[in-house]
N, C-alpha and C positions, 0 to 999 in steps of 0.2 A: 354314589350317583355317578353315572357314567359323565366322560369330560367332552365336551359339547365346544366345537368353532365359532364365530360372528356370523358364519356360514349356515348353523344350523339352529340358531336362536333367536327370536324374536320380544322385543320389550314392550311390553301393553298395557298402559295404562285405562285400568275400568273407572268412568266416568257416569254420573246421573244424580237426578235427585233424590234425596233421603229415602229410602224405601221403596225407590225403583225395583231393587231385586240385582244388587251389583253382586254383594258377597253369596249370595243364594246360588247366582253364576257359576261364581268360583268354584264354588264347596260342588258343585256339580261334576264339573271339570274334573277337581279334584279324584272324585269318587270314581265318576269312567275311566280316568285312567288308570286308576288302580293303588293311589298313593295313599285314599283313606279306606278302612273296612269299613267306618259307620257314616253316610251322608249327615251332618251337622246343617242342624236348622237355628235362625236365629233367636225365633218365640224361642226356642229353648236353651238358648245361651251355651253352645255348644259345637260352633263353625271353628274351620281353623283359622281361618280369618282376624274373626273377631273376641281375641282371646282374653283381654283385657278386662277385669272385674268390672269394669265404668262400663264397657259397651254388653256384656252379657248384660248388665241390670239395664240399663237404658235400650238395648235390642235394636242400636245405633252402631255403625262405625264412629271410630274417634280417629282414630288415626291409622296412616297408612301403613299399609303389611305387603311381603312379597312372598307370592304365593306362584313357584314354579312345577310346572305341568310338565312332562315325556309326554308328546303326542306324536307317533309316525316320524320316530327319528330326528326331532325338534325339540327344543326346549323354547316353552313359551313362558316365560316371566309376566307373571300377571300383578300386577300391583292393584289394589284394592284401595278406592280411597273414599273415604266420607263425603256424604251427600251434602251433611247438616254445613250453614255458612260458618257457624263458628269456629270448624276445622279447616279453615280455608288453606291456610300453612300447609297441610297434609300434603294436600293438591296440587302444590307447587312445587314440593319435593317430587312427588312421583313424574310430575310432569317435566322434571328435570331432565329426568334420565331416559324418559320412554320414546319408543321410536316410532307407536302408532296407540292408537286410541280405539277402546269397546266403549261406546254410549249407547247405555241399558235406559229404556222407557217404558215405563208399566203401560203396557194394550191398554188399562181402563182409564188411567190419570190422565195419558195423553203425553203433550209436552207444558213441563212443570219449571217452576222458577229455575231448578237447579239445573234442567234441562238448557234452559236458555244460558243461562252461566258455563255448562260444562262446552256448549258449540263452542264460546269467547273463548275460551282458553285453548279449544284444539285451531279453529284459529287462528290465533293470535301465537300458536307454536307451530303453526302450518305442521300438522300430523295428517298421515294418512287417518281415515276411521271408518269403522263401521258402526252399522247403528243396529243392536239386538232387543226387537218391542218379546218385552217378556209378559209375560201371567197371560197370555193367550187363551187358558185355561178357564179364563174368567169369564162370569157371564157378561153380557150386552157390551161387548167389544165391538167399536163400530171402524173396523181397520181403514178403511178406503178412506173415510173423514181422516183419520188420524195424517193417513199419507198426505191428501192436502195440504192440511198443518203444514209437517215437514217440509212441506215443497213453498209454502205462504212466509214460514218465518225462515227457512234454511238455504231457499234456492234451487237450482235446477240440477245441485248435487245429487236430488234425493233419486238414487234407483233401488226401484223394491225388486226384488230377487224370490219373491216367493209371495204366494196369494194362499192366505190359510184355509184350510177346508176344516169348517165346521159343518156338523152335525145336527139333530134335532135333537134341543134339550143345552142347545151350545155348546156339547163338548166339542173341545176341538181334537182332531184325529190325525190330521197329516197339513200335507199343503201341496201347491202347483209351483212347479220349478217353471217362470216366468219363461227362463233364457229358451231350453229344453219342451218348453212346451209339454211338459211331462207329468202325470200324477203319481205323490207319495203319499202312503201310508205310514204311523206310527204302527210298529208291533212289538214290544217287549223292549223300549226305546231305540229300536233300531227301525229302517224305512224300508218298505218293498213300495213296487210299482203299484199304482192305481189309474183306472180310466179317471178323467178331467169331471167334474162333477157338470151339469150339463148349467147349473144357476150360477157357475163361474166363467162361464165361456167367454160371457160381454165384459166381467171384470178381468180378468184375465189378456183379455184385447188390449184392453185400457191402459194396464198397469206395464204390458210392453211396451206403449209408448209412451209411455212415462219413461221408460228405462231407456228406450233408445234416444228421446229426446236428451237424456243427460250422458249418455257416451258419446252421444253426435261431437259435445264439445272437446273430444280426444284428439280428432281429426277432420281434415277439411273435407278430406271425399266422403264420409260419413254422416257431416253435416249440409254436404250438397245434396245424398241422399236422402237424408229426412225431409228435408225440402221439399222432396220430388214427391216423398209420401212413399217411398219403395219401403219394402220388408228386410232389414237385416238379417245377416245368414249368423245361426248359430256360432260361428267361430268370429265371423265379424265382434259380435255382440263379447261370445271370452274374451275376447284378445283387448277389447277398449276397456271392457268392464277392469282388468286387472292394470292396464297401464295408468286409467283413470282413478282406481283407488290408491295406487301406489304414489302418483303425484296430488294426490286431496283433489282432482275434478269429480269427482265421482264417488257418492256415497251408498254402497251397497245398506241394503236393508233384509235382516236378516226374522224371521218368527219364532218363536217357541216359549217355551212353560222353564224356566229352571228350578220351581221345588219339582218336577217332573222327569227333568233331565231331558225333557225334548226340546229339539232343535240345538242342543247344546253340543254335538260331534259336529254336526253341522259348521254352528260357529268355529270351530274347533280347526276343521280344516278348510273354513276360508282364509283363517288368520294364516295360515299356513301355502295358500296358495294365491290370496288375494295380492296378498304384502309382500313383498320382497326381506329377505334376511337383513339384520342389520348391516352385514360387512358390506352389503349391494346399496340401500338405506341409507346409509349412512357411512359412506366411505373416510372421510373426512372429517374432522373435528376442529373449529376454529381455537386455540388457545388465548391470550393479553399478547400477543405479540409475532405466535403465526400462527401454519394451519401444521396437522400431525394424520398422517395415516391411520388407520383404526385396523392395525393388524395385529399376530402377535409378533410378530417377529420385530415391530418398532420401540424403541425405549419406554418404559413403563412410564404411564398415564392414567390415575383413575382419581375419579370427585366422590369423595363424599355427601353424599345427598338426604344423612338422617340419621340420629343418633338416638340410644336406645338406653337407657339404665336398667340393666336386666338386676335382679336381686340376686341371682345366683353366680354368672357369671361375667358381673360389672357392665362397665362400659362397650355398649356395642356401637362399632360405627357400619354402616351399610352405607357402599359405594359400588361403582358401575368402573368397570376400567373398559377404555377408552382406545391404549395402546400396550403393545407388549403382554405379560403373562406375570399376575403376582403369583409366588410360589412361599412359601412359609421362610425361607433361608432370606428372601430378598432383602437388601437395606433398603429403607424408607426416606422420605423425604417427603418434609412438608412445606410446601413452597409457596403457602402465604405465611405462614408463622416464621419460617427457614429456621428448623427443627429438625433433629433426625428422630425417628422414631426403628422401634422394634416389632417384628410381629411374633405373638404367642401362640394366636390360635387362628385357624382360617376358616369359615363355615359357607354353606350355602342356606338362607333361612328359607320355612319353610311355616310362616306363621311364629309362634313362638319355637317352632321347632328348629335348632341347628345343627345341622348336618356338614358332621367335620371333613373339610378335602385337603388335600397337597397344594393342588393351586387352583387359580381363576383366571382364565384368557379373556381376550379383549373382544369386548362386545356384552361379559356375562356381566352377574350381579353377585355381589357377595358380602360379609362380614368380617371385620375384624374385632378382636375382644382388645380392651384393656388401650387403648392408644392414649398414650397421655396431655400430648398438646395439637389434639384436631379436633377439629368440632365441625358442626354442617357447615356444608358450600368450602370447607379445606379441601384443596387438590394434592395428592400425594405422588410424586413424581421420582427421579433420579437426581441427587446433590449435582451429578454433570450436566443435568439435563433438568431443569428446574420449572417445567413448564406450568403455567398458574389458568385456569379453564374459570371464563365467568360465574358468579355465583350465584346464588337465588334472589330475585326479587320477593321478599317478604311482606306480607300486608301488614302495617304500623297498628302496634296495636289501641286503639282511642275509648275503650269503655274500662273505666275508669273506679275502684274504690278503694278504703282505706281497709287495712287488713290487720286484727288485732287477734293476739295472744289471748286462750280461755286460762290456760295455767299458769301460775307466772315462772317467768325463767327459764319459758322454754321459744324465746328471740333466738338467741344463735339455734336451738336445732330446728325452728323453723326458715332458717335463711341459710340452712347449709341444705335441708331437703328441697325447698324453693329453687337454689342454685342447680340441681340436678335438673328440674322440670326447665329450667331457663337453655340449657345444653340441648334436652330433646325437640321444646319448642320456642322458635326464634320469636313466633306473633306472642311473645309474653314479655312484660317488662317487671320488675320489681325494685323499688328505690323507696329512701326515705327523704321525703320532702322537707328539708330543711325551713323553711320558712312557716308550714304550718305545724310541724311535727309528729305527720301523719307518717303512715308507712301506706304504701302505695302498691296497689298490685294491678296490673293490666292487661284488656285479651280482649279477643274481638266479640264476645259478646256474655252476656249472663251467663247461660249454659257454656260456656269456656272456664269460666272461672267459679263452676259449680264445681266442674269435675275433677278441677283445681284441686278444692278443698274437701270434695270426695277422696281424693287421692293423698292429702297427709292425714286424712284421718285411717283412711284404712291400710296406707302403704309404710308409715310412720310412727301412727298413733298419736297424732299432733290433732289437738282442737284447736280452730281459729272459727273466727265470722268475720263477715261482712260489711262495713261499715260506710255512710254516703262520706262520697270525696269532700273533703273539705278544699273550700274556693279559695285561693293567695289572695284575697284583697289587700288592698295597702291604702295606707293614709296622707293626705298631706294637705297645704291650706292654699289658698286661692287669695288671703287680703295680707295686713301688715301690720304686724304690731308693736308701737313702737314705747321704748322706755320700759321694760316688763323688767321688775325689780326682783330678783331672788335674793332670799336673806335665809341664811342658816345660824341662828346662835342658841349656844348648850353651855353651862355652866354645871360643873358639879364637882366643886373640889378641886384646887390644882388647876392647870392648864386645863382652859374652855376649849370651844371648838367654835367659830366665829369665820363665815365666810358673807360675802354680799358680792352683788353681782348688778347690771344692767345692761337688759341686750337687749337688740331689735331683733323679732322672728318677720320673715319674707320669702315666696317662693323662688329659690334659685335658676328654676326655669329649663331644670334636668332631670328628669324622671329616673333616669338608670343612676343615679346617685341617693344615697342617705343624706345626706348634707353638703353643705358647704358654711365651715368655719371660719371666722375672719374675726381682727381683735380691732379695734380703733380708738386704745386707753392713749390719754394726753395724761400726761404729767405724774403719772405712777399709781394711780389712785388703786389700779392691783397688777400689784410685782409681777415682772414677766414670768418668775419660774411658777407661778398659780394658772399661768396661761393653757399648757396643756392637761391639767386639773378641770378645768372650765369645759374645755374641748372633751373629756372623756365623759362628762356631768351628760352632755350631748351625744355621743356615742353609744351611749348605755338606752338614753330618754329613746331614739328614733326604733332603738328595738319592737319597740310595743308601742302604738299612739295611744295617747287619751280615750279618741273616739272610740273604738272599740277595740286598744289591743293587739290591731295588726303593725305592721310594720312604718315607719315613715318614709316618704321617699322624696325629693325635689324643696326640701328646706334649707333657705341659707337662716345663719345663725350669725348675728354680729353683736361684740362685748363693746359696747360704747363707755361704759362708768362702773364706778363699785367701790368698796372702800375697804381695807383689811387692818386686823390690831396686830398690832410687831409679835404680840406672845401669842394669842391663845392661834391667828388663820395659819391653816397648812392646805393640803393638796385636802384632802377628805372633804373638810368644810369647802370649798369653793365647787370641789365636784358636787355634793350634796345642794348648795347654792344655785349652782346652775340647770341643776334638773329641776326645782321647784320654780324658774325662771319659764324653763321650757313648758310644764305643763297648765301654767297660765297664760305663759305667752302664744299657745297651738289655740288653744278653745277661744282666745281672743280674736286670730289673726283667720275668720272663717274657715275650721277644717273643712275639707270631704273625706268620703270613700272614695277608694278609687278601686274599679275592676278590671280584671284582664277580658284582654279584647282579640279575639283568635280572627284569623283570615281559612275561612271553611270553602271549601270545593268540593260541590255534589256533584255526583254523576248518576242522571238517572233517564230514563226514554222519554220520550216526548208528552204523552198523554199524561204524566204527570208534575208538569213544568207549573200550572196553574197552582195548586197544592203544593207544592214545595214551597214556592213564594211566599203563597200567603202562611204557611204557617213558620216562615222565617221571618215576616213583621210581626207576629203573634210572641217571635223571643227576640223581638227589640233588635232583626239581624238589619243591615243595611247592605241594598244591591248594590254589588260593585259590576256585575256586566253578565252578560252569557254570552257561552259561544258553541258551536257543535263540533262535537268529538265522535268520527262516526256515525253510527249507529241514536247517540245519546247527545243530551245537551250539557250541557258543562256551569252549574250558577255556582258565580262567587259570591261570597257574603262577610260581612265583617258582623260578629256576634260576639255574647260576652258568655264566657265560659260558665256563668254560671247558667244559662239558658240551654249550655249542651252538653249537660253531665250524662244523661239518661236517650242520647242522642240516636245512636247504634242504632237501640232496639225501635226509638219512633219512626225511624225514618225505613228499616225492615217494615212496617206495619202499614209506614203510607204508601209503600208502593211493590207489598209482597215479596219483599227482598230482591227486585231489583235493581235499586239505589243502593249506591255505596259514595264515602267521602273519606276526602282529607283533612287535617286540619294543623296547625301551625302559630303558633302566639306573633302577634302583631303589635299590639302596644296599651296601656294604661292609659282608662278613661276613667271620669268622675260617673259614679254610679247615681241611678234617681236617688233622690230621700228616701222613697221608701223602702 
């Protein structure tokens, strides 16, 4: 692959919802310019894209791929990323690194939940973007409505660039170059000239001042003219249209079919004439501590932004350099861990495909095999020059189950396979819960941790299932019980075993404690050295309560009396003495349950603030306030975890995955009786 400046590369992150038609783009792309001989569709599981056994069977992206184009002496790094919410992680990898955004919307669906998610995140990373309405091809496309949308929920960004020309019967054939005033035809996917169709003339009017109204906000004399109601001149209209996408005022809108391959050169060379290069782009880069040139000629700079367990050739990390030039000789450094590393091999990827080079200058994307202590969001830098570049904001992962072994004995190789998925995806956690003695697996939603366990069965050969999360409750009592006599005596031969005991049980009025011991013997009635004998009798009981088993927590324990024989009491007997103390002195002294109590923060739009409430008194939550965030409103809630096991997926269903939360443990309350 020929070696390519910051000068002549562009990084673009493809954006939309699930089956918009992102990777159909690509594979399009791909095929025009000549890097595939066969175009890969994804009913047939066979994009280069989406190469991964999960996403051929599911006919889904899972995860993000970078998939680089030669277009007209440019290299455009397209990055590919999941529509579906449960890969959300993917999307914030790519969004890491990329310097502009394609947001693909199906002509017939419109704009879809993930549509509205993918605007938040260009956004809220201030990206140039354009917007490419794909399946054009399709019938009862009603485009003019759609632009509305755009313009209703997006703003006066939206400039359409092209009015498509449909046929009788809906095929779609060409379109009208808004700017140019101009008619194209599709012929053998390339355009020739066409007269204007005459039932476009009025939309066509329309859609230029739609487009002028949104470059008007480039400039002031531009927006005096719109005013005036004057006609922009052809060059006026390039000149705003490009300075305005290139600073996000202005969102071109672009037509075409990608299993067709139309409109797709198109897109093709706007990214290339809309955008500016990265070195222009993006001149700069802020690191923890300053800013760095983004040349090559500066000390090497590049972030890791995704890591890859390949079966054949290990460990891959995919990183984006920033500053300076990696070349295979270079020393490494890794300047959050401060580690030197080695490199073996250097790749440009290309789907699963890697394409070995010499080196990688600043601005491109590439691979390294085999790195031993970097993992996502590590910056690798110069030991002289240690520069450390912010790292991903990951979504925490909250849906939540227990994960058991089909075969026995096969815990370690499922927690050394698990341990790799944990390195590629950060929204995953895996722990075992001490307190219940669950083993714990988490990911942002069901289908996350389907594909989980699709992937050790068919990547591993490891059976597991699924199990609901077991709740931590804990136990402890609310009254007082006083004089609770434990008595242990055994006789059988020889030295007995003879312990007695009198304590008061009381809540000590400390939740993040087991107990609290205290002795108040007068006059020896048991020997001090039986004293921490008595204390462990305790120690052992709060493991498990009576009531059902769980833990105990915020009990004091006092030894007022007891009496022992000189031969047969030891330690044994008096610990055994003092646990039968304990389990009649708990059932006495009022137990309860007690459950955990999380502090949850929803984020969701306004029309469904009504619905969320109510079905947060419906799981026992209590309002703690709302406030607005944006766009959205913000409700805190205090709820008991066991009300928000299955929380994810309800709250995707009450407001079409809109809503998203946090959530956080707060503190131990007494649960109902029931």
């Amino acid at each position: 692959m020929k070696k390519y400046s910051a000068k002549e590369i562009r990084n673009v992150v493809v954006l939309g919802h699930t089956g918009s038609g992102k990777t159909t783009l690509i594979e399009s792309s791909l095929f025009l310019a000549g890097h595939t001989k066969r175009f890969g569709k994804v009913d047939e599981g066979n994009t280069t894209s989406d190469y991964d056994p999960e996403e051929a069977r599911r006919q889904i992206s899972i995860s993000a791929s970078v998939l680089p184009v030669e277009w007209k002496d440019t290299k455009i790094n397209f990055i590919d990323t999941p529509g579906f919410f449960d890969f959300d992680g993917e999307v914030r990898q790519a969004l890491a690194v990329a310097d502009m955004a394609v947001l693909v919307i199906n002509a017939k669906s419109g704009i879809e939940v993930g549509t509205e998610r993918a605007w938040e995140y260009i956004q809220k990373n201030d990206l140039p973007r354009i917007i490419f309405v794909s399946g054009m091809d399709d019938e009862h496309v009603d485009y003019e409505s759609m632009l509305e949308n755009l313009k209703e929920n997006f703003g006066k960004s939206i400039a359409p660039l092209q009015e498509p020309i449909i046929e009788e019967g809906g095929k779609f054939v060409g379109y009208v170059n808004i700017i140019k005033k101009q008619g194209r035809k599709y012929v053998d996917g390339r355009t020739q000239d066409c007269p204007i169709p005459e039932n476009l003339v009025e939309s066509v009017a329309m859609l230029r001042k739609m487009l002028e109204e949104s470059v008007a906000e480039t400039d002031d004399a531009l927006m005096e003219k719109f005013f005036d109601d004057q006609d922009f001149t052809e060059e006026e209209l390039q000149v705003a249209k490009n300075i305005g996408t290139a600073n996000g005022t202005v969102t071109p809108v672009l037509v075409g079919a990608g299993i067709h391959s139309i409109g797709v050169r198109v897109l093709l060379n706007a990214i290339i004439e809309y955008v500016p290069p990265t070195a222009e782009l993006c001149p700069t880069v802020k690191t923890t501590t300053d800013q760095i040139d983004c040349t090559a000629e500066g000390s090497l700079c590049a972030f890791v932004f995704k890591t890859i367990s390949d079966p054949y050739v290990g460990r891959l990390s995919l990183f984006r350099v920033y500053s300076g030039v990696f070349k295979k000789d270079t020393p490494l450094y890794n300047s959050n861990t401060q580690t030197n590393e080695k490199i073996s091999q250097l790749y440009i990827m290309r789907g699963k495909e890697q394409i070995s080079v010499d080196e990688i200058s600043a601005g491109d994307i590439g691979a390294i095999a085999k790195l031993s202590a970097t993992s996502t969001g590590d910056t690798l830098a110069t030991k002289e020059k240690p520069y450390v570049l912010p790292g991903i904001d990951f979504p925490k992962p909250l849906y939540a189950m227990g994960l058991v072994p089909k075969g026995k004995g096969d815990e370690d190789k499922i927690s050394g396979a698990i341990s790799k998925f944990l390195d590629e995806d950060k929204t995953l956690s895996y722990n075992l819960n001490r307190e219940t003695k669950q083993t714990v697996i988490a990911g942002l939603g069901d289908s996350h941790l389907d594909v989980l366990i699709n992937k050790l069965r068919s990547k591993y050969k490891l059976e597991v299932e699924l199990t609901p999360l077991v709740v931590p409750f804990k136990e402890t009592i609310k009254g007082k019980a006083v004089g609770i006599r434990g008595r242990h005596k055994k006789q059988s031969g020889g030295a007995g075993q003879f312990g007695d005991v009198v304590m008061d049980f009381e809540p000590s009025g400390d939740l993040t404690q087991p107990y609290v011991f205290e002795e108040k013997i007068f006059g020896g009635a048991v020997p001090r050295n039986f004293f921490p004998a008595v204390e462990k009798g305790i120690q052992e009981s709060v493991l498990a309560g009576p009531l059902g088993g769980y833990p105990v927590v915020g009990l004091k324990a006092t030894l007022q009396d007891g009496s022992y024989h000189a031969v047969d009491s030891n330690e044994l007997s008096f610990k055994l003495a003092a646990i039968i103390a304990f389990k009649d002195g708990f059932m006495k002294a009022n137990p309860v349950l007690l459950e955990p109590i999380y502090k949850i923060e929803i984020l969701v739009p306004d029309q469904y603030t009504g619905d969320i409430m109510g079905d947060m008194n419906r799981r026992r939550g209590r309002i703690l306030g709302m406030h607005k965030e944006d766009t959205k409103q913000v409700i805190s809630v205090l709820a008991p975890l066991t009300e928000m096991v299955n929380y994810t997926i309800d709250l995707r269903s009450m407001t079409q995955g809109r809503g998203s939360f946090t959530m956080e443990f707060e503190q131990y309350e007494e649960a109902p009786r029931n």
